[in-house]
SETOR-497345 format. One record per atom (N, C-alpha, C): residue number from 1; residue in three letters; x, z, y. Coordinates in steps of 0.001 Angstrom, whole numbers. Atoms other than C-alpha are relative to their C-alpha. Layout:
BEGIN
VOLUM  NUM  ALA  X  Z  Y
...
END
This chain:
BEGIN
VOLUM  1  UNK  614  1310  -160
VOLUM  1  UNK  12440  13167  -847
VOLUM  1  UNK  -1431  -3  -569
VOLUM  2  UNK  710  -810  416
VOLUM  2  UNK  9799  14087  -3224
VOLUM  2  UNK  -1611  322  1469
VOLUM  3  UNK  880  -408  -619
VOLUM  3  UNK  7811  15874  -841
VOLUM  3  UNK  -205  -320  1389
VOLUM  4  UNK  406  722  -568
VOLUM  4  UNK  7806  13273  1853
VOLUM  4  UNK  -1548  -633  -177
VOLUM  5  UNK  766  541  311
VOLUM  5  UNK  5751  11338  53
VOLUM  5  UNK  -1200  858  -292
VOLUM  6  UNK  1495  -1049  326
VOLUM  6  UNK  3390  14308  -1217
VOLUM  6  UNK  -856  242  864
VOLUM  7  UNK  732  -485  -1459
VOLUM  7  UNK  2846  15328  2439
VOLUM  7  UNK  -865  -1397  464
VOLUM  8  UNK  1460  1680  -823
VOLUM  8  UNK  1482  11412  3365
VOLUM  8  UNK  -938  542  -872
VOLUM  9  UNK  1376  42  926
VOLUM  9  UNK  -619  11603  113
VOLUM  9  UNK  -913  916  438
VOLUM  10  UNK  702  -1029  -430
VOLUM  10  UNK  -2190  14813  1383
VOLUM  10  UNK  -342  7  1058
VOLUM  11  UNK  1025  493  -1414
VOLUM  11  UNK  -3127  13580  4685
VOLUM  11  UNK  -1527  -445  -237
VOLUM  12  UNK  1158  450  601
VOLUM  12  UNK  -6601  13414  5035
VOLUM  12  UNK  -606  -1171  194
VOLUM  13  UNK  639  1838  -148
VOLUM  13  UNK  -7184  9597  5917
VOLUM  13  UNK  0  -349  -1401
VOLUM  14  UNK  196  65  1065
VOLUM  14  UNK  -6252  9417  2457
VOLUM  14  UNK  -1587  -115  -687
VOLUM  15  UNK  1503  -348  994
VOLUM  15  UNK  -9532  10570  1242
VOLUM  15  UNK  -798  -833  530
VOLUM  16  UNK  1513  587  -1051
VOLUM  16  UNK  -11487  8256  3943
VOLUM  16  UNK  646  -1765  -884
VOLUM  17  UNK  -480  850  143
VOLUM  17  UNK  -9619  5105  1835
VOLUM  17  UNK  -1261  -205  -1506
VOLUM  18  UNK  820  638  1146
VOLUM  18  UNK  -12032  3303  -743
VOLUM  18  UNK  -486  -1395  270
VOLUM  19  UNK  471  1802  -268
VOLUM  19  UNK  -12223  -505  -1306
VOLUM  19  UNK  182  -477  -1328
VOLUM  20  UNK  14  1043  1084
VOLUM  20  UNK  -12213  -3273  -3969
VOLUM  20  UNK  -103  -910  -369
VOLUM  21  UNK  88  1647  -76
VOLUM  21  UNK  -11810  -6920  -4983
VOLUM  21  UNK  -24  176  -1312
VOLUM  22  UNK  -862  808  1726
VOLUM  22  UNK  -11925  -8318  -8556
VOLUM  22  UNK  -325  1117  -898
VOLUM  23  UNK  422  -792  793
VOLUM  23  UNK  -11147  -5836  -10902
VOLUM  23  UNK  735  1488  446
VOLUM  24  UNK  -1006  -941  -1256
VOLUM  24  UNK  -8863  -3916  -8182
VOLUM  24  UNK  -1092  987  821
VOLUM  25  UNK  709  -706  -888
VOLUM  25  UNK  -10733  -679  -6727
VOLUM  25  UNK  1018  1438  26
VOLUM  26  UNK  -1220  -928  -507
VOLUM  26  UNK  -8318  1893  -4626
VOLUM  26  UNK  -1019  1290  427
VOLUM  27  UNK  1053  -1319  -202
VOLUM  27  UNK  -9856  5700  -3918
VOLUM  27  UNK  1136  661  263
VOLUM  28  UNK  -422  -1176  -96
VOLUM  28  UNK  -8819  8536  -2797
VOLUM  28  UNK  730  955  -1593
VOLUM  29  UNK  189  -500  1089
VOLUM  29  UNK  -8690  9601  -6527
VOLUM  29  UNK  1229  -868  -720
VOLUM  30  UNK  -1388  867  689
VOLUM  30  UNK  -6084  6686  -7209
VOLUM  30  UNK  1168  688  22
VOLUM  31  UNK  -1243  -388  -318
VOLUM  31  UNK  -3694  8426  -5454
VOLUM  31  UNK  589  1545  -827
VOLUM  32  UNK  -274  -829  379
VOLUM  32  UNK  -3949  11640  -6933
VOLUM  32  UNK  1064  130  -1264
VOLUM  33  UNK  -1225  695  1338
VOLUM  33  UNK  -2103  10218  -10568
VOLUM  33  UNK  1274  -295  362
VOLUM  34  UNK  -1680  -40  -449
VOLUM  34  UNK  854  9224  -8569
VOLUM  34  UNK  57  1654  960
VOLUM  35  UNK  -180  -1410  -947
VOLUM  35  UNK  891  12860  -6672
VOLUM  35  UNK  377  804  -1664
VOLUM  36  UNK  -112  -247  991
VOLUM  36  UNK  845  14042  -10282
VOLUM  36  UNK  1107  -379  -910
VOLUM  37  UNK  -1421  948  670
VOLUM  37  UNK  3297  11551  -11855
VOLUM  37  UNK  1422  456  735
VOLUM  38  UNK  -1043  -440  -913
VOLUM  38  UNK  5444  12582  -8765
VOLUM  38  UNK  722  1338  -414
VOLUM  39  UNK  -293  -1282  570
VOLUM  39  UNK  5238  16236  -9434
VOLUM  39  UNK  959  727  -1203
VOLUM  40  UNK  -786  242  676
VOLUM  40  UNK  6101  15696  -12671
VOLUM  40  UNK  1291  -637  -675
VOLUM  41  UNK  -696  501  67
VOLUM  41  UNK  8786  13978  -12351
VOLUM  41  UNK  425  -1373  -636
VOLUM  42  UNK  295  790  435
VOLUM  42  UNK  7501  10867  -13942
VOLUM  42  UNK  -128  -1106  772
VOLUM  43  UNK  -298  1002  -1137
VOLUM  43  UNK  8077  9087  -10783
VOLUM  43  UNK  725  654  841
VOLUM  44  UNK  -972  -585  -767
VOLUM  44  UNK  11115  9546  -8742
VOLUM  44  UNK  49  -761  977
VOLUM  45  UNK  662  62  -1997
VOLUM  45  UNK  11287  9621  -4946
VOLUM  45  UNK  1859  -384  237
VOLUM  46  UNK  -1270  -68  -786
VOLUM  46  UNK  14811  8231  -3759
VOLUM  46  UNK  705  -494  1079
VOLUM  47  UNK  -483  96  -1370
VOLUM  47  UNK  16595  7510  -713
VOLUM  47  UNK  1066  -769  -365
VOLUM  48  UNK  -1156  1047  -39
VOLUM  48  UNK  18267  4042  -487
VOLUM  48  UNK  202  -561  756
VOLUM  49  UNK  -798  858  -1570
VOLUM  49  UNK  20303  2823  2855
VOLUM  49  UNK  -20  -1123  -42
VOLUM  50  UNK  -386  1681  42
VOLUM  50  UNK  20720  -189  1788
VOLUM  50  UNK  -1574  -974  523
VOLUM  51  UNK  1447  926  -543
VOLUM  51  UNK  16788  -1121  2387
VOLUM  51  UNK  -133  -33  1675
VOLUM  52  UNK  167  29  -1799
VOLUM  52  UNK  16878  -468  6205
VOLUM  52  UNK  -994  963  275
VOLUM  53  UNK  1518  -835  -386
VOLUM  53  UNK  14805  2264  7923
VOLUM  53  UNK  -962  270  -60
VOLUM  54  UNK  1348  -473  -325
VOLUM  54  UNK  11688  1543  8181
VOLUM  54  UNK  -575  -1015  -1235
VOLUM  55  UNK  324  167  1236
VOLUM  55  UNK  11400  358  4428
VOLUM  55  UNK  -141  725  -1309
VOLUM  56  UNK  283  -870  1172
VOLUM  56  UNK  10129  1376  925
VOLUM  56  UNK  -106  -829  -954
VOLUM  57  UNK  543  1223  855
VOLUM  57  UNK  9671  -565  -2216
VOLUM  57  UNK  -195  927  -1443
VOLUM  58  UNK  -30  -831  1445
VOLUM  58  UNK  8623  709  -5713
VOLUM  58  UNK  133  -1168  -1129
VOLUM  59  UNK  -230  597  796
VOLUM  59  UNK  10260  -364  -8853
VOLUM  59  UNK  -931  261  -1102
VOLUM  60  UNK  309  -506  1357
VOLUM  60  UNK  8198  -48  -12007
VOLUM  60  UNK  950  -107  -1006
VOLUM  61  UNK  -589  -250  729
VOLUM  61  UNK  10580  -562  -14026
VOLUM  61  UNK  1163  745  -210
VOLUM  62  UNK  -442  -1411  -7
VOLUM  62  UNK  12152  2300  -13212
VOLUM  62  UNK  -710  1201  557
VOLUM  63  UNK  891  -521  -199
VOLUM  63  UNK  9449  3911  -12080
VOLUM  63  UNK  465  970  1186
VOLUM  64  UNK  -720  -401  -1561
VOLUM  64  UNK  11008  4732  -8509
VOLUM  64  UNK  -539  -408  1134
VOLUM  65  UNK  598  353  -1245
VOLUM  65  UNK  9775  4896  -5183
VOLUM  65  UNK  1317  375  1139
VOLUM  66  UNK  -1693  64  -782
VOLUM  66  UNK  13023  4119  -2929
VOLUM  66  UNK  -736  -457  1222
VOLUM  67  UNK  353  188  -1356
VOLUM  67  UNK  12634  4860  720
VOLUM  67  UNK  1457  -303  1034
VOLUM  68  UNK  -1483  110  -745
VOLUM  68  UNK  14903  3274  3360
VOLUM  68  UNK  360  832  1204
VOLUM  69  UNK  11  -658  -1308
VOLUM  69  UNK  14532  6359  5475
VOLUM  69  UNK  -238  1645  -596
VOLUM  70  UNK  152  -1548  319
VOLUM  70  UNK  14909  10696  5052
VOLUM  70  UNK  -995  374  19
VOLUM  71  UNK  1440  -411  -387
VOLUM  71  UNK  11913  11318  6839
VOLUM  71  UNK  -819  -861  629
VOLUM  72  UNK  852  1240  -892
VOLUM  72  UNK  8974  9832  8399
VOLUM  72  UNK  411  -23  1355
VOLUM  73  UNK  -311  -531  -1416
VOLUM  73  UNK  9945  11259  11758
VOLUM  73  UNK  -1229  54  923
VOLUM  74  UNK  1203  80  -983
VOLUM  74  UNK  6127  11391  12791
VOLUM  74  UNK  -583  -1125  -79
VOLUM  75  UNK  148  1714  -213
VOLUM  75  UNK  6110  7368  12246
VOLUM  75  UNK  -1127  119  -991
VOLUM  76  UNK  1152  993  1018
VOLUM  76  UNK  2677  6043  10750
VOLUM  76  UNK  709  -461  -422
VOLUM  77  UNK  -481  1149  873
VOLUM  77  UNK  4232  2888  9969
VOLUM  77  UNK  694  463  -706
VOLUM  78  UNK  -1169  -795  1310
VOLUM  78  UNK  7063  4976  7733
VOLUM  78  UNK  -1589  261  -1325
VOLUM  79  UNK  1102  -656  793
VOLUM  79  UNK  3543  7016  6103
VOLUM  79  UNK  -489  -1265  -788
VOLUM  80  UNK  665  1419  553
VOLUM  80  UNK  1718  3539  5725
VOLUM  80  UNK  1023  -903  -945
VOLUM  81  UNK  -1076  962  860
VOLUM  81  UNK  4821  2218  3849
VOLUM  81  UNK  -229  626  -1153
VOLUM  82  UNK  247  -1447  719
VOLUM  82  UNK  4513  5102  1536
VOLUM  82  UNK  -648  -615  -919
VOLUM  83  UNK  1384  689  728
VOLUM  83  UNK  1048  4278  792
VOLUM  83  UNK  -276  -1380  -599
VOLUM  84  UNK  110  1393  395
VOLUM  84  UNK  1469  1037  356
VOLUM  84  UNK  654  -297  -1101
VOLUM  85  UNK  -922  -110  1252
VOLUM  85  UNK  4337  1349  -2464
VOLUM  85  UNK  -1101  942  -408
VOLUM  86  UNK  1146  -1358  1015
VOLUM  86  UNK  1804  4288  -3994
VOLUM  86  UNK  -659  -886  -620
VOLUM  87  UNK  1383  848  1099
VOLUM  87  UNK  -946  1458  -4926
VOLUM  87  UNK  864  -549  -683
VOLUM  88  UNK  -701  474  1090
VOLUM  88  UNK  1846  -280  -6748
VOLUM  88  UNK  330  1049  -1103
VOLUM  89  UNK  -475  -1252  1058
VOLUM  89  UNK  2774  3130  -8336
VOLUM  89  UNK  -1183  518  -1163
VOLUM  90  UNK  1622  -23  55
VOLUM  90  UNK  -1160  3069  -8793
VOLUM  90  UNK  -423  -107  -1124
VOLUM  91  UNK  -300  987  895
VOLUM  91  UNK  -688  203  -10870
VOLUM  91  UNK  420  -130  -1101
VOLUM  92  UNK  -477  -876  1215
VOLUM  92  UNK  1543  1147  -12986
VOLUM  92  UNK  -63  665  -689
VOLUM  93  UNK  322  -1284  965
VOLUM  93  UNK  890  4431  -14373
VOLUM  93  UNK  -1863  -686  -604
VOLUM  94  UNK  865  952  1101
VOLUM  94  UNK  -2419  2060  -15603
VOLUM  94  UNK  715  -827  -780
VOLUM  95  UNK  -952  595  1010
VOLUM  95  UNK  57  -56  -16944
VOLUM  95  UNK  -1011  -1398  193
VOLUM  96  UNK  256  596  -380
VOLUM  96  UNK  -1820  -2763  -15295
VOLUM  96  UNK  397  -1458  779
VOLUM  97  UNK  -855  633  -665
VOLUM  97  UNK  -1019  -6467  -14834
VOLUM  97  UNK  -1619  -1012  764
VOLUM  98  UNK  817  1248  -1199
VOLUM  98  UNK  -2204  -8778  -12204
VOLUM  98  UNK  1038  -1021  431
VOLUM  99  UNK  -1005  641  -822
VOLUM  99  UNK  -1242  -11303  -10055
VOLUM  99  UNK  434  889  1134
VOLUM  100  UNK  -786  -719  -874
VOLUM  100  UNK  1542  -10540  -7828
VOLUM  100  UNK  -611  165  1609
VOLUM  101  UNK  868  571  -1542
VOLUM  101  UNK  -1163  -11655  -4440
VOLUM  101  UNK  -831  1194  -520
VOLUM  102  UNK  793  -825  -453
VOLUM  102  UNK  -3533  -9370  -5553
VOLUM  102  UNK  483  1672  101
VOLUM  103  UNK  -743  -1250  -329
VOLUM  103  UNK  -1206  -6330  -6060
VOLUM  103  UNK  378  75  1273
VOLUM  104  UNK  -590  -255  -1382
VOLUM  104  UNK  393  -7087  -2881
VOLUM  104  UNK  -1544  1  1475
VOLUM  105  UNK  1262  -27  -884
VOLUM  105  UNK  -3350  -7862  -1070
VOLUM  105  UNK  -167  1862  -278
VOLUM  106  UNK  514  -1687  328
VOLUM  106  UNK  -4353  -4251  -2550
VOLUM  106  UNK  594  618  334
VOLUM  107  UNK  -923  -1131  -484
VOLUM  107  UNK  -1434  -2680  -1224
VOLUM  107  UNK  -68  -182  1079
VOLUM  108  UNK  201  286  -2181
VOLUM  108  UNK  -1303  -4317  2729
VOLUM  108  UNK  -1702  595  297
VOLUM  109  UNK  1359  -751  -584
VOLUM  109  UNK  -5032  -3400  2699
VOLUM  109  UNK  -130  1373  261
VOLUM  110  UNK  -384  -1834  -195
VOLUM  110  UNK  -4416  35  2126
VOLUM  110  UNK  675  308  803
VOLUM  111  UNK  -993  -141  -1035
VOLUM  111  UNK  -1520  170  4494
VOLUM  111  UNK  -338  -40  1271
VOLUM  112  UNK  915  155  -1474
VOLUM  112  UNK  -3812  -1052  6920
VOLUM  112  UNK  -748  1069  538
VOLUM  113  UNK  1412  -985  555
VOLUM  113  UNK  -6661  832  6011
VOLUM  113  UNK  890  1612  796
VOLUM  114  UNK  -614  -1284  -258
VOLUM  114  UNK  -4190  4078  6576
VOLUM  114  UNK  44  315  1204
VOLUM  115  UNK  -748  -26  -1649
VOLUM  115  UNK  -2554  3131  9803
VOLUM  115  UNK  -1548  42  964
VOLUM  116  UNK  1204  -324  -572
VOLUM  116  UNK  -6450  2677  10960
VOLUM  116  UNK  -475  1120  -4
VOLUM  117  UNK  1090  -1180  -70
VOLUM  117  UNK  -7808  5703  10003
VOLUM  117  UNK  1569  1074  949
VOLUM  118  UNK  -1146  -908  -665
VOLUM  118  UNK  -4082  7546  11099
VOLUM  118  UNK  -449  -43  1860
VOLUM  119  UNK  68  177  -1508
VOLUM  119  UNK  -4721  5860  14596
VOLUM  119  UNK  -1740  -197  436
VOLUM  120  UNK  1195  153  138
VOLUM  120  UNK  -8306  5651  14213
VOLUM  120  UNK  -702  970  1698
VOLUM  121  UNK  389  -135  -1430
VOLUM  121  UNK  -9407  7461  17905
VOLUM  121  UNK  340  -33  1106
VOLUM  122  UNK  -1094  1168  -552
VOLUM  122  UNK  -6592  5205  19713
VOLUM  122  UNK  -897  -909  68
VOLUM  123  UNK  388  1194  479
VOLUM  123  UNK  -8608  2339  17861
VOLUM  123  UNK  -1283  202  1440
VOLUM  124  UNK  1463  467  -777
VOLUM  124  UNK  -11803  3253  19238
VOLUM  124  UNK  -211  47  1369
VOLUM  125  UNK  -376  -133  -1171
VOLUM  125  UNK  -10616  4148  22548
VOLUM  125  UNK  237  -1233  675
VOLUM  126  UNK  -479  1034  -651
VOLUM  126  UNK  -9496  520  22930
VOLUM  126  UNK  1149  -710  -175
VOLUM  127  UNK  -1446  179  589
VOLUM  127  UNK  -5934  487  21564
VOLUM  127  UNK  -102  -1057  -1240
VOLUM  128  UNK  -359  1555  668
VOLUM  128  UNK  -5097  -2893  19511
VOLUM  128  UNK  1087  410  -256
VOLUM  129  UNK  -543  -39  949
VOLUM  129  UNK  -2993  -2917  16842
VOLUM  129  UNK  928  -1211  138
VOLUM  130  UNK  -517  1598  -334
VOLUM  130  UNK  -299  -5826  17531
VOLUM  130  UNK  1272  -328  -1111
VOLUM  131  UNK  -1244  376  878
VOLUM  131  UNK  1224  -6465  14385
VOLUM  131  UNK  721  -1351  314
VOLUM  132  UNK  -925  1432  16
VOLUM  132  UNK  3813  -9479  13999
VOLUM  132  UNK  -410  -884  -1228
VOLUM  133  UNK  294  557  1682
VOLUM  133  UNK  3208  -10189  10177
VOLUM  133  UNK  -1057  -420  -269
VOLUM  134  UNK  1426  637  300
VOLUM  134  UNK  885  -12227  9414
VOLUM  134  UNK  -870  74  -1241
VOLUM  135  UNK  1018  -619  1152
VOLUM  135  UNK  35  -10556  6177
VOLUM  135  UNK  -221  1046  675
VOLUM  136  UNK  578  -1202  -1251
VOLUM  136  UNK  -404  -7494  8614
VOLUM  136  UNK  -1480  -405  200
VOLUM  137  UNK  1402  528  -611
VOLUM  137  UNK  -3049  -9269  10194
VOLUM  137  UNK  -1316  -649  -693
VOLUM  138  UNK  1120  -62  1292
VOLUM  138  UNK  -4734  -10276  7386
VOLUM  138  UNK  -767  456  -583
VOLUM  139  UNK  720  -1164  542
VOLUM  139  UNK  -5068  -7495  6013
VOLUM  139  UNK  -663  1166  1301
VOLUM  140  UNK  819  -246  -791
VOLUM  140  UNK  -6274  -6142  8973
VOLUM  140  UNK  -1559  171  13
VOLUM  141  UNK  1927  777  -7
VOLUM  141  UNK  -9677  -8277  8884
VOLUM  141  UNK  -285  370  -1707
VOLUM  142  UNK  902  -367  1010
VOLUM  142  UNK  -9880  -7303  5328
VOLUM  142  UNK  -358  1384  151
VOLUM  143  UNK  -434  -1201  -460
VOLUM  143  UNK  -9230  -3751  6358
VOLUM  143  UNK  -1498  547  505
VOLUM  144  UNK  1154  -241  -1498
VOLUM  144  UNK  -11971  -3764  9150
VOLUM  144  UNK  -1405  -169  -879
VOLUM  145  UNK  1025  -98  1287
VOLUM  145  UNK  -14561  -4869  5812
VOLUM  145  UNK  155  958  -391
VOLUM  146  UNK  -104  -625  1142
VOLUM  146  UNK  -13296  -2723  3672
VOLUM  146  UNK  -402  1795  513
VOLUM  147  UNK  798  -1443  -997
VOLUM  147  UNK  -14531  333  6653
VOLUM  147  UNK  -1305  -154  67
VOLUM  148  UNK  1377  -63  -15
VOLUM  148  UNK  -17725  -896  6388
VOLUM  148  UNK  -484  276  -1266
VOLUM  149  UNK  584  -181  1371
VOLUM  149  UNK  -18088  -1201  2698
VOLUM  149  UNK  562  -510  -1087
VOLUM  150  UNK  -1057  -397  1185
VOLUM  150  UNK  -16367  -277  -392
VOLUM  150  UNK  538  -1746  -607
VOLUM  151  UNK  -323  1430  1096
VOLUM  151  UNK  -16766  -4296  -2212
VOLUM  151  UNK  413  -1153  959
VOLUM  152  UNK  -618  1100  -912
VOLUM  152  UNK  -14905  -7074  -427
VOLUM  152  UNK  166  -1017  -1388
VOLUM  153  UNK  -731  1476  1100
VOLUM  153  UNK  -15020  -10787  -2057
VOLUM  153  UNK  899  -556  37
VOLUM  154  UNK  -908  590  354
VOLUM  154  UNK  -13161  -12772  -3218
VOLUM  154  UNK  597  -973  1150
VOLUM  155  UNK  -502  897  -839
VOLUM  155  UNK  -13685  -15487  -480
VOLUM  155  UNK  925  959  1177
VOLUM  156  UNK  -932  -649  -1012
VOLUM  156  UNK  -12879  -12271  1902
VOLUM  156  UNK  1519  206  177
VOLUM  157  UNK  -1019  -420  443
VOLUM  157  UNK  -9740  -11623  642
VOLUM  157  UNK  995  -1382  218
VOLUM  158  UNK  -724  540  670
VOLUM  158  UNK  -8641  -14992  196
VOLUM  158  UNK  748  -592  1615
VOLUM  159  UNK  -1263  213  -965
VOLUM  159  UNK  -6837  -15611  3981
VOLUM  159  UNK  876  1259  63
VOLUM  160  UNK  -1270  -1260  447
VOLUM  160  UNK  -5043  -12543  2760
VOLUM  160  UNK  1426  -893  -1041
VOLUM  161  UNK  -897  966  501
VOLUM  161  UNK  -3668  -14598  -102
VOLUM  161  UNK  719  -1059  316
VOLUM  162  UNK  -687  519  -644
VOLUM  162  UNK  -2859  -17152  1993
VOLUM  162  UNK  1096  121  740
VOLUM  163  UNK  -1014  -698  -938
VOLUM  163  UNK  -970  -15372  4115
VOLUM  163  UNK  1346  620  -935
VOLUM  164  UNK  -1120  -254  1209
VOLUM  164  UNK  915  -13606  925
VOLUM  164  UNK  515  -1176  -415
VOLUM  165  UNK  -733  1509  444
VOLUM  165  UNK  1652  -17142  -332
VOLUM  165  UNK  961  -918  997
VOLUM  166  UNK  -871  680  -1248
VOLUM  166  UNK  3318  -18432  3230
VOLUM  166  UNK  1017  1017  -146
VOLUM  167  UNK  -1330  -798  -261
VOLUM  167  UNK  5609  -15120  3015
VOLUM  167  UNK  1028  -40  -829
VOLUM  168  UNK  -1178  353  701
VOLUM  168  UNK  9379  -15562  2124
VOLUM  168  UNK  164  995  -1365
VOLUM  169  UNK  -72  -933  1230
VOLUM  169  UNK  9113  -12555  -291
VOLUM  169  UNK  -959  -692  -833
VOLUM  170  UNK  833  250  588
VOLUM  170  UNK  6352  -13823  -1880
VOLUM  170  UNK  -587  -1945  -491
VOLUM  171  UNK  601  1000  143
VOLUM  171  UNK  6039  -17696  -1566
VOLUM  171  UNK  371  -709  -1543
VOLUM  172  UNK  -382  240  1768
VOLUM  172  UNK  7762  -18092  -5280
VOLUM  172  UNK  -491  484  -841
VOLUM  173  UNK  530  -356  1137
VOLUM  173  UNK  5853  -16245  -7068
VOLUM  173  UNK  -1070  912  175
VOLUM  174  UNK  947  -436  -142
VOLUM  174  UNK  2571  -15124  -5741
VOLUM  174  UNK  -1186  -195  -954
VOLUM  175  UNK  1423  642  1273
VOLUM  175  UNK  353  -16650  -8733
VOLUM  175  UNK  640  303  -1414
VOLUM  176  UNK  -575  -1226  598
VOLUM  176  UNK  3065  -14520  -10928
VOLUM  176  UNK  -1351  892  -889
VOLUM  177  UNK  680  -2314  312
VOLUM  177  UNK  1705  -11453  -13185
VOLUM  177  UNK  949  281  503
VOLUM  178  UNK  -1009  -850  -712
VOLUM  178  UNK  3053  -8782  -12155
VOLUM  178  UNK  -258  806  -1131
VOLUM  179  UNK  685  -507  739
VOLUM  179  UNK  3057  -6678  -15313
VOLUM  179  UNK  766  1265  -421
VOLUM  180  UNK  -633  -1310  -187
VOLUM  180  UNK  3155  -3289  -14654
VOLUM  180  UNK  -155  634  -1594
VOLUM  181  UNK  -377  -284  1478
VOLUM  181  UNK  4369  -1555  -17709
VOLUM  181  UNK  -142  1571  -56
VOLUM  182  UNK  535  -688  244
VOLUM  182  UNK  3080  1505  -17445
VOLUM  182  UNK  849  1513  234
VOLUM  183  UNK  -804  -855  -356
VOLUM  183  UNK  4565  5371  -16069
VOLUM  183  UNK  -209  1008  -1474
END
């Protein structure tokens, strides 16, 4: 399981990922600490049915990255899930708290951000992206900034939050810390 996740991190869209809001800035270089933490076994990779297929979620407080699937099977969206639990893993091993909107903004951006650069000469070809989720799409348009240039504001960001604050996972406790406790 393990080296699922190693193989996304080591894709090279990875390295084309750099953005930032607030006091939140994601790099290529973020990821490397959880590839490390991984290695060492200071973050464990496990495989839980119970989430459904084409899910992932990371606990910090067990410092677990539980995938609802063996392999990617080739699937972006599996990879981009990945990545998207990683910036929370990110998070953590800073031992970093925030609100729960901007952890979760910083993570769909990235997710985005991935699946763009993964499908990135699809994109430019003409191919549209037709998510359902409307934090998807959100993060999208922050996404599509955050390719032009590394600093995205606050106002940019903030129909992201909106969108995190309408979702059922999130509409209880998006203005939350989230207080990652550290790998």
């Amino acid at each position: 399981m393990k080296q699922i996740v190693l193989n996304t991190l080591d894709k090279p869209e990875i390295r084309k990922i750099a953005f930032g809001f607030g006091t939140i800035y994601i790099n290529a270089l973020s990821f490397e600490s959880v590839k490390e933490a991984i290695k060492k076994d200071k973050i464990k990779v496990e495989y839980k049915s119970s989430l459904g297929a084409n899910t992932a979620k990371y606990r910090y407080t067990a410092n677990t990255l539980f995938l609802g699937f063996k392999d990617t099977g080739g699937s972006t969206d599996r990879e981009a899930l990945i990545v998207h639990e990683c910036v929370h893993a990110i998070f953590d091993i800073a031992g970093k708290t925030m609100l729960v909107k901007q952890s979760e903004a910083a993570a769909y951006v990235t997710q985005v951000l991935y699946f763009y650069y993964r499908n990135e000469s699809a994109i430019l070809a003409g191919s549209t992206p037709t998510f359902k989720d409307p934090i998807l799409k959100a993060a999208w348009d922050v996404a599509m900034i955050a390719r032009r240039r590394s600093n995205i504001t606050e106002k940019e960001v903030a129909p992201l939050y909106t969108a995190i604050s309408k979702h059922n996972l999130y509409k209880n406790n998006y203005n939350n810390d989230e207080k990652y406790d550290g790998v």
